[in-house]
DOGUKE-990356 format. One record per residue: residue in three letters; chain; x, y, z of N, C-alpha, C in turn; residue number from 1. Coordinates in steps of 0.001 Angstrom, whole numbers, plus 524288, in hexadecimal, padded with zeros to 5 digits. Each point is the difference from the previous one (the first is absolute). Layout:
! DOGUKE-990356
<"ALA" "A" <X Y Z> <X Y Z> <X Y Z> NUM>
...
! end
This chain:
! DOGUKE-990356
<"UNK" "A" <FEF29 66918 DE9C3> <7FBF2 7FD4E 802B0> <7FD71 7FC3C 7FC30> 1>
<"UNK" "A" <7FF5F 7FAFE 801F3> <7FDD5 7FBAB 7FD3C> <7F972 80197 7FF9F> 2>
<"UNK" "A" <7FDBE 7FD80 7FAEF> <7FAB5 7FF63 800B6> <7FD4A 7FD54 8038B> 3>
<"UNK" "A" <80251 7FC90 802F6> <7FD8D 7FDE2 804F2> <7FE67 803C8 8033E> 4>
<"UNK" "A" <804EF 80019 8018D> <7FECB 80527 80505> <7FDA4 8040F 7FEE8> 5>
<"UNK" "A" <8000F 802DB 7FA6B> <7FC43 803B5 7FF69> <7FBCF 7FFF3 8026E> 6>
<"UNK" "A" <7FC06 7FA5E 7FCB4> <7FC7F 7FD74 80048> <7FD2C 7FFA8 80562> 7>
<"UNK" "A" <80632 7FC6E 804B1> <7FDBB 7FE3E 8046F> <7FE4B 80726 8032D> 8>
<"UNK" "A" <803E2 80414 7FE28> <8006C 80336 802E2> <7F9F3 803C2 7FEE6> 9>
<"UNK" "A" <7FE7E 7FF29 7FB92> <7FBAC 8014B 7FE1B> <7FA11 7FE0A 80127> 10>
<"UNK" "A" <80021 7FB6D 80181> <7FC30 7FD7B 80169> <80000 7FFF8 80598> 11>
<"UNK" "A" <8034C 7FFAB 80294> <7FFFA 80217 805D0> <7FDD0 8047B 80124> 12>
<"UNK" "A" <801CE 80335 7FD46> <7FE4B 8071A 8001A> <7FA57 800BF 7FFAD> 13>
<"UNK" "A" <7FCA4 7FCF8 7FBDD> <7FBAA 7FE22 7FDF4> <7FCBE 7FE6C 80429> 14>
<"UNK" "A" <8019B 7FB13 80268> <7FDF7 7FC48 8040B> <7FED5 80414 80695> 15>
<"UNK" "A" <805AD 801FB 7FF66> <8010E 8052F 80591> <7F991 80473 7FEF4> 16>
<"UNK" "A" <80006 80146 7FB59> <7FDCD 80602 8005D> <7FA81 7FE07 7FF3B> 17>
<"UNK" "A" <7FE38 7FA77 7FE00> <7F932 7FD48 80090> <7FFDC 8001C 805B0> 18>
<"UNK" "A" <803AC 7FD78 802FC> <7FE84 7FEDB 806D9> <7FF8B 80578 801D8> 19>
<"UNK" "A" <803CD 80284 8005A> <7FEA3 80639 80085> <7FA0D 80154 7FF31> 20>
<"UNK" "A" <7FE0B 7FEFC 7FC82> <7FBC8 8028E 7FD7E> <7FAA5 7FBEF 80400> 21>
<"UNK" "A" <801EC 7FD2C 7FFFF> <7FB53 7FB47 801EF> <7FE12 80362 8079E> 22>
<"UNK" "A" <7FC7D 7FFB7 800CC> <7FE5D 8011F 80465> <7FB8B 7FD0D 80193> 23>
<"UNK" "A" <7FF3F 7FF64 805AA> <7FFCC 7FA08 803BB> <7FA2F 8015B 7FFC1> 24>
<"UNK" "A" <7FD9B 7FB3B 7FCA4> <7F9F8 80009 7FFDB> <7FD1D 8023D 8061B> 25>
<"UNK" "A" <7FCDA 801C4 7FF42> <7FD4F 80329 80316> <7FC56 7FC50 800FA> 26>
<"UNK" "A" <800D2 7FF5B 808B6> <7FD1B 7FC67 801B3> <7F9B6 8003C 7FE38> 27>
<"UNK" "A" <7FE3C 7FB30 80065> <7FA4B 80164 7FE5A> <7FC0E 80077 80654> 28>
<"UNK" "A" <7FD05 80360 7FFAB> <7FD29 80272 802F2> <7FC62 7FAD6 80193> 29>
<"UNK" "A" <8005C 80004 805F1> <7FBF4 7FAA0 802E1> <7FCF1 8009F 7FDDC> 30>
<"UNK" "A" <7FCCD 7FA5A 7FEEE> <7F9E7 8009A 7FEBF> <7FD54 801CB 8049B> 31>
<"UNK" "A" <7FC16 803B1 7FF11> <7FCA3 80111 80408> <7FA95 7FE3C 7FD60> 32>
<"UNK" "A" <7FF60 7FCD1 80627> <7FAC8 7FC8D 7FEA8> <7FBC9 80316 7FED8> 33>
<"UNK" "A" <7FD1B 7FD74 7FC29> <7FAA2 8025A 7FD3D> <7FA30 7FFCD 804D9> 34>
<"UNK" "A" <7FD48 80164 7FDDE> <7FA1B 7FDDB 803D1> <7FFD6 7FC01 7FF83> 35>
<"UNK" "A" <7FC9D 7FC26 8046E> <7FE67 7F92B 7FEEE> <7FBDC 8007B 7FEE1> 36>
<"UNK" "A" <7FCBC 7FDD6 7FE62> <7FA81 7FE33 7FE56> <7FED3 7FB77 8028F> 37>
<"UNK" "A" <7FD90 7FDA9 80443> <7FE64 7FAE4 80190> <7F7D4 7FE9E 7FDD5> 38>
<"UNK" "A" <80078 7FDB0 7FBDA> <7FA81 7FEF0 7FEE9> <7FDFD 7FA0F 802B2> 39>
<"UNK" "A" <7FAB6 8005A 8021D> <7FD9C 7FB95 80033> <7FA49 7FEE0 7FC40> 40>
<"UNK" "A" <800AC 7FBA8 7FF58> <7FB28 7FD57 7FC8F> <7FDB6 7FCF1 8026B> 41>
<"UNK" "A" <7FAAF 7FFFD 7FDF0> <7FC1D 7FE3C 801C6> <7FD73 7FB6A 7FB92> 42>
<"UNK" "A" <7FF78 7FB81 8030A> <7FE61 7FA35 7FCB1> <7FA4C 7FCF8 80275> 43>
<"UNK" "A" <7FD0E 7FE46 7FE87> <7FC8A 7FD15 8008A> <801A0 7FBA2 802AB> 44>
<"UNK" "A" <7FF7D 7FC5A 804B4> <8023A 7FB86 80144> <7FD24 7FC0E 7FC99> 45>
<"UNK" "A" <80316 7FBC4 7FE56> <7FC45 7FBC5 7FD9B> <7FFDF 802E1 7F9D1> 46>
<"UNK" "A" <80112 803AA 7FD0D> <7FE58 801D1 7F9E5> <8066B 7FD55 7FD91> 47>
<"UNK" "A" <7FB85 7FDAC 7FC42> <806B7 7FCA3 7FBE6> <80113 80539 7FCB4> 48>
<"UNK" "A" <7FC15 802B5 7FE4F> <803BA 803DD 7FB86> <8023A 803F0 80583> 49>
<"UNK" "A" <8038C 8010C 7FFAE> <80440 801C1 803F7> <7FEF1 808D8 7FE7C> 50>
<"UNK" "A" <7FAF5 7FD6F 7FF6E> <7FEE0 806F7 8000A> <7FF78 803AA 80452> 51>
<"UNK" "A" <8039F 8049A 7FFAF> <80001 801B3 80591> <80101 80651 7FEF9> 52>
<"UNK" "A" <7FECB 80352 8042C> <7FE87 80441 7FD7F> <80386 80354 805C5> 53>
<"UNK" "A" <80287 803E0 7FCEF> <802EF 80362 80526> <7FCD8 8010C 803D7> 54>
<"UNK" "A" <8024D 80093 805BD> <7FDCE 80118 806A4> <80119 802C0 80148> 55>
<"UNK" "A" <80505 80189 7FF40> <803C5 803DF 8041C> <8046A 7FFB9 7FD6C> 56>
<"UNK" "A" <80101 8059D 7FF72> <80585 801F5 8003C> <802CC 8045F 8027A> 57>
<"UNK" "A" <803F4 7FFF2 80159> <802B8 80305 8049F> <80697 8025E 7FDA9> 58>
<"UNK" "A" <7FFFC 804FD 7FEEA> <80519 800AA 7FEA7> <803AB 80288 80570> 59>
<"UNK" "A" <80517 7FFFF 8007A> <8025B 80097 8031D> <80439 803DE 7FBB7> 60>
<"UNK" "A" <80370 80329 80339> <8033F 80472 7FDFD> <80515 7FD6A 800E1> 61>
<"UNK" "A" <804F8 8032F 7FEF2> <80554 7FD88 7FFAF> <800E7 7FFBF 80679> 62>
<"UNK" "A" <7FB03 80324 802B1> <80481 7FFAC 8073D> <7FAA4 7FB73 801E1> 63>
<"UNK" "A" <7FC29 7FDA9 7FDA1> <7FE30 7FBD0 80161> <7FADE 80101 80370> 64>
<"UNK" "A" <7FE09 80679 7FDF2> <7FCB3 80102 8015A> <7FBC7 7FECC 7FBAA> 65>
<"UNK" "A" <7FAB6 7FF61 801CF> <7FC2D 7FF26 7FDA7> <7FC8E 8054E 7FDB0> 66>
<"UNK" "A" <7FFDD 7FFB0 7FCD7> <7FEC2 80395 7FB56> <7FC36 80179 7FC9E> 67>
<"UNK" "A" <7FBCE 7FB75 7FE06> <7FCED 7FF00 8003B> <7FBE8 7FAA4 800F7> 68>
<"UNK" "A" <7FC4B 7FEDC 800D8> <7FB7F 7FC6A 7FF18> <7FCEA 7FFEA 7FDF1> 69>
<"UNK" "A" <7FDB4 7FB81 7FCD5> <7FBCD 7FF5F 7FCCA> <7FDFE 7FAAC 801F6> 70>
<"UNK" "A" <7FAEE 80175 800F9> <7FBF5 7FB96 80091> <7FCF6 7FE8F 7F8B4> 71>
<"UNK" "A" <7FF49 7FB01 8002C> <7FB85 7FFCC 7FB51> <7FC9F 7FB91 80224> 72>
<"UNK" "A" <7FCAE 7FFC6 7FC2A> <7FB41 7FD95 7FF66> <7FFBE 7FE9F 7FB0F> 73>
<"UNK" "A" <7FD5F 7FBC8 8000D> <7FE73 7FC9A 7F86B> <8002C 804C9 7FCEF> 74>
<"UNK" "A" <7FCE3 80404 80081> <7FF2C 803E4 7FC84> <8047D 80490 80047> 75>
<"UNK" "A" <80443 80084 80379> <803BB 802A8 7FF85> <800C2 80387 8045A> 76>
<"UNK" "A" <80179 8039A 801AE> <8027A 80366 80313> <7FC4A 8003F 80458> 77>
<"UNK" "A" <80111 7FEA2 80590> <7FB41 800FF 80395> <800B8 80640 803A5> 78>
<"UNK" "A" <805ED 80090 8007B> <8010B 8025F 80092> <806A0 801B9 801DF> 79>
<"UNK" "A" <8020D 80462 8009C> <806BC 800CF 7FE59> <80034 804A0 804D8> 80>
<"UNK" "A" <80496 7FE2E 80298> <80175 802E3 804DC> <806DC 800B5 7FE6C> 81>
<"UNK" "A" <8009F 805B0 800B5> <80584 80117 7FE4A> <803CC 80345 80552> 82>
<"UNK" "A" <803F8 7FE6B 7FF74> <801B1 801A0 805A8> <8044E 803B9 7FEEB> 83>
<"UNK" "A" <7FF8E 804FB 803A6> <805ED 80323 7FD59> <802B6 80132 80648> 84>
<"UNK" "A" <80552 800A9 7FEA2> <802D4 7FFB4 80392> <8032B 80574 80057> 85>
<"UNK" "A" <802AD 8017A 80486> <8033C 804E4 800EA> <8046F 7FE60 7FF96> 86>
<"UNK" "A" <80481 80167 7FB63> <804C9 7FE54 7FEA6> <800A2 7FA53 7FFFE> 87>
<"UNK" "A" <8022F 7FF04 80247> <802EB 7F941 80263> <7FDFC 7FEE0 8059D> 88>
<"UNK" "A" <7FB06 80348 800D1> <7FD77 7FD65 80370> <7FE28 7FBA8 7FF65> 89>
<"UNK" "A" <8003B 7FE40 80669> <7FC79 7F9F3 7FC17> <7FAC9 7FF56 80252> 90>
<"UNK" "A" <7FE89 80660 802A6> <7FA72 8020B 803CB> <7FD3E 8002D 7F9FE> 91>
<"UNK" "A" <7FA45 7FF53 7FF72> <7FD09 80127 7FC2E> <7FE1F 8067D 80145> 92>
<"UNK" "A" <7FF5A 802D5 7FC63> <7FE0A 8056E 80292> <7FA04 8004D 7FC54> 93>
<"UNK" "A" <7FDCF 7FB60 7FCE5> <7FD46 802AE 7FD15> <7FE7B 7FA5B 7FCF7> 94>
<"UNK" "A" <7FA35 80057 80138> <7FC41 7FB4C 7FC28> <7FD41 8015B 7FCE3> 95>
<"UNK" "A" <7FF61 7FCA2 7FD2B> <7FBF5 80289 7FBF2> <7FCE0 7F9B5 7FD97> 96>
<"UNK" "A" <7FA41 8031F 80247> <7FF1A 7FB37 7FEAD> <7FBDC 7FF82 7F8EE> 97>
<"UNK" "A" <7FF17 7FD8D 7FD37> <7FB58 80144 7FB39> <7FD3D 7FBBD 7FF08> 98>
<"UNK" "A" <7FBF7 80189 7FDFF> <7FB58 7FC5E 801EF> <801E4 7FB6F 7F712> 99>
<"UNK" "A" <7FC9E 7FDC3 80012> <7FE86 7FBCC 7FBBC> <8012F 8053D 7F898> 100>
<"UNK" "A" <7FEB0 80410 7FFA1> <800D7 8033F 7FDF3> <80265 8044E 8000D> 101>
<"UNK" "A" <8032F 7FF83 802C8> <806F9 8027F 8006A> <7FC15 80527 80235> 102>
<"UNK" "A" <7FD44 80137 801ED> <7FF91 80614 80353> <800C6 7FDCC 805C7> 103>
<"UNK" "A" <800FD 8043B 80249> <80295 80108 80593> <7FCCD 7FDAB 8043B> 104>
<"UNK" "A" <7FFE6 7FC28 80392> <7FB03 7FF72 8039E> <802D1 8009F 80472> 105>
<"UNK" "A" <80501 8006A 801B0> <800D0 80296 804E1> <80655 800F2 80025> 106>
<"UNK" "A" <8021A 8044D 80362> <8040F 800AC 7FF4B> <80280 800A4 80793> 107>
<"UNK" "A" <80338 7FE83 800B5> <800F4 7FF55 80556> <804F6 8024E 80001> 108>
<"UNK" "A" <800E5 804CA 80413> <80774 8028F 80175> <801F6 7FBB6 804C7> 109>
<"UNK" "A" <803C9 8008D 7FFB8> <800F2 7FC1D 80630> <806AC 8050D 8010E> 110>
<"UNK" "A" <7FEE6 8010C 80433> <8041E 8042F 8027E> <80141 7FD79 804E3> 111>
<"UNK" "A" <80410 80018 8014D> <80408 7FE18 80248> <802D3 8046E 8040C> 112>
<"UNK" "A" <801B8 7FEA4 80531> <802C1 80300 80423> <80745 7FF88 7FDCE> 113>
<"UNK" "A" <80124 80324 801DA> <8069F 8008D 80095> <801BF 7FA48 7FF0A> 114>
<"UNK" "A" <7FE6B 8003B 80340> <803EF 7F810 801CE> <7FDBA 7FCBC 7FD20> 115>
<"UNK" "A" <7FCBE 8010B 7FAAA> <7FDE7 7FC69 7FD60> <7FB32 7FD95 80280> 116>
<"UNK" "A" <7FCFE 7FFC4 80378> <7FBE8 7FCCD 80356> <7FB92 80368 7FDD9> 117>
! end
């Protein structure tokens, strides 16, 4: 046997037993969408320095339910309403509302019939 063929027969063998070994990248897992955040700001009409101070913000969950709210004011938090849900419902079962200093000022159940109504 020539050194070629050794060679070719060797490097084949080589090339054969890496592919063997190689296994098929592992699909990558969908992105599943995060929460949204939609903020609004609040501006002076007519002010040149373009100073403007948060209004509202509203987060939403990955099934596009709303999640929480925040109201503000110049001085900050007026008040924050948080919404919780039953599984992948998209019925609210449960508010919560808190006043300017994060304690509790009202909390509301909302219960629902069979058929959802």
């Amino acid at each position: 046997m020539s050194k070629t063929t050794l060679l070719l027969s060797l490097a084949m063998l080589c090339c054969g037993t890496a592919a063997l070994g190689q296994t098929q990248p592992a699909k990558a897992a969908a992105p599943t969408p995060k929460s949204t955040i939609v903020k609004e700001w609040k501006q002076k009409a007519g002010s040149k320095a373009k100073a403007r101070h948060l209004d509202h913000q509203t987060t939403y969950d990955a099934f596009g339910r709303k999640t929480e709210e925040i109201e503000y004011a110049s001085y900050g938090q007026q008040y924050r309403i948080v919404y919780e849900y039953d599984g992948k419902s998209r019925s609210c079962t449960r508010e919560v509302e808190y006043d300017d200093k994060d304690q509790v000022r009202r909390i509301r159940k909302y219960e629902y019939n069979a058929d959802g109504t």
